[in-house]
N, C-alpha and C positions, 0 to 999 in steps of 0.2 A: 504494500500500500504506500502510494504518495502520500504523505501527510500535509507536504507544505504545495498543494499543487493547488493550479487557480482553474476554474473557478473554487473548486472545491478538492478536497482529498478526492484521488483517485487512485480506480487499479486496473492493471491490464492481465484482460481474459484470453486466455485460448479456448477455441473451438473449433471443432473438423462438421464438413458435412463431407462424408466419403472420406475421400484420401486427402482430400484438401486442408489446409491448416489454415485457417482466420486469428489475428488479431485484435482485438480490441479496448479504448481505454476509454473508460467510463468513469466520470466522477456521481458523486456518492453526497449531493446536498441535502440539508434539513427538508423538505420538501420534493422529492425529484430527483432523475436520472439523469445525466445528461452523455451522449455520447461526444468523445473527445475526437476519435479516431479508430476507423477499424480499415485492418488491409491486408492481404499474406504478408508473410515473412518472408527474409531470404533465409534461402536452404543456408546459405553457406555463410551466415550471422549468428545460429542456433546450434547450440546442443540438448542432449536430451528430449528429443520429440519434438523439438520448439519449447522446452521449458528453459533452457539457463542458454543467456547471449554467449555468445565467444568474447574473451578480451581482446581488447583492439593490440 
């Protein structure tokens, strides 16, 4: 979880539909969802499934 992230503390989700892997980062306001950003990944950014980035 982002805690100092604007608008509001946010976190980024993964999900597959099929073989495909989605992104997503949603903040988490007193009232409301709000989508920050959803996109694939790079294959070659990702370890673990798309759970932990590579260090640069």
């Amino acid at each position: 979880m982002f805690f100092h992230g604007e608008p509001c503390p946010s976190v980024l989700l993964m999900g597959c539909i099929g073989d495909q892997v989605y992104h997503c980062v949603v903040a988490i306001c007193s009232d409301n969802l709000r989508i920050i950003t959803a996109h694939v990944p790079l294959e070659e950014a990702w370890t673990d499934n798309h759970m932990r980035r590579e260090k640069p």
